[in-house]
Structure formats: structure tokens, C-alpha cells
C-alpha positions, 0 to 999 in steps of 0.5 A, a space after each residue: 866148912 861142915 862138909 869138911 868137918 863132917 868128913 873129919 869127924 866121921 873119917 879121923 875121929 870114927 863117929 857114927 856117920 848117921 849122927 854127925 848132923 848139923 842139928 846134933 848136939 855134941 853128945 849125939 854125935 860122939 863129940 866128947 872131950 878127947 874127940 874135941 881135942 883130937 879135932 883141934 889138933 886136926 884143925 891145926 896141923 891140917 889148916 894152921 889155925 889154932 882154935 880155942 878148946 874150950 869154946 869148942 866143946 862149949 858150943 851145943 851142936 855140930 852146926 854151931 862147931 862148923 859156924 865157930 870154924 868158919 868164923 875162924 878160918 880161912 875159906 882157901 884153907 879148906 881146899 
């Protein structure tokens, strides 16, 4: 899951590739509020899974947005 979500964030949302790590908080790598809501727009037209916005710009890294949509989505969805 955080391979396809680092590829979204650097390919759709046009984050600096260099900062979208796993250990990187949100505010590191780019991830702001409009980039949050583009991403759970992405997220639903792409995989069908509707994520709770809130949650997700509530986490503190990237890594913790890739576990919080593994838990959220199905492991076939990504393929």
C-alpha cells in the first residue's frame, strides 16, 4: 500500500518525491489539507473506498496514512 500511495502522492498530487517517506510527517512531505482531500478523492474513484477525511490528515506520517488504508482497503483493490 505505500508504494501505490507514494506513487499517487508524487504522480497526482505533484509532491516532492524526495519527501514523500514513510517517516515523514504530513507537513514534510506536502500533505496538506487540499492534498488530503484530493487524495481521498483518488482513493475513492480508484479503489471504491470512501476514507474518513478527518482521520486522515489527522495521522502524523506518511507511513501512518499507508497503514490507516491498508487497514481500510482491500489488498486486490491496489492491483
Amino acid at each position: 500500500m505505500y508504494e501505490w500511495l507514494r506513487d499517487i502522492m508524487v504522480e497526482r498530487l505533484r509532491l516532492p518525491a524526495d519527501a514523500v517517506r514513510p517517516e515523514a510527517t504530513a507537513d514534510e512531505a506536502g500533505l496538506d489539507s487540499l492534498a488530503v482531500t484530493e487524495l481521498v478523492l483518488i482513493v475513492q474513484d480508484e479503489l471504491g473506498v470512501t476514507l474518513d477525511e478527518d482521520r486522515l490528515y489527522a495521522l502524523r506520517t506518511v507511513g501512518d496514512v499507508a497503514a490507516f488504508m491498508e487497514r481500510h482497503v482491500q489488498p486486490s483493490a491496489t492491483r
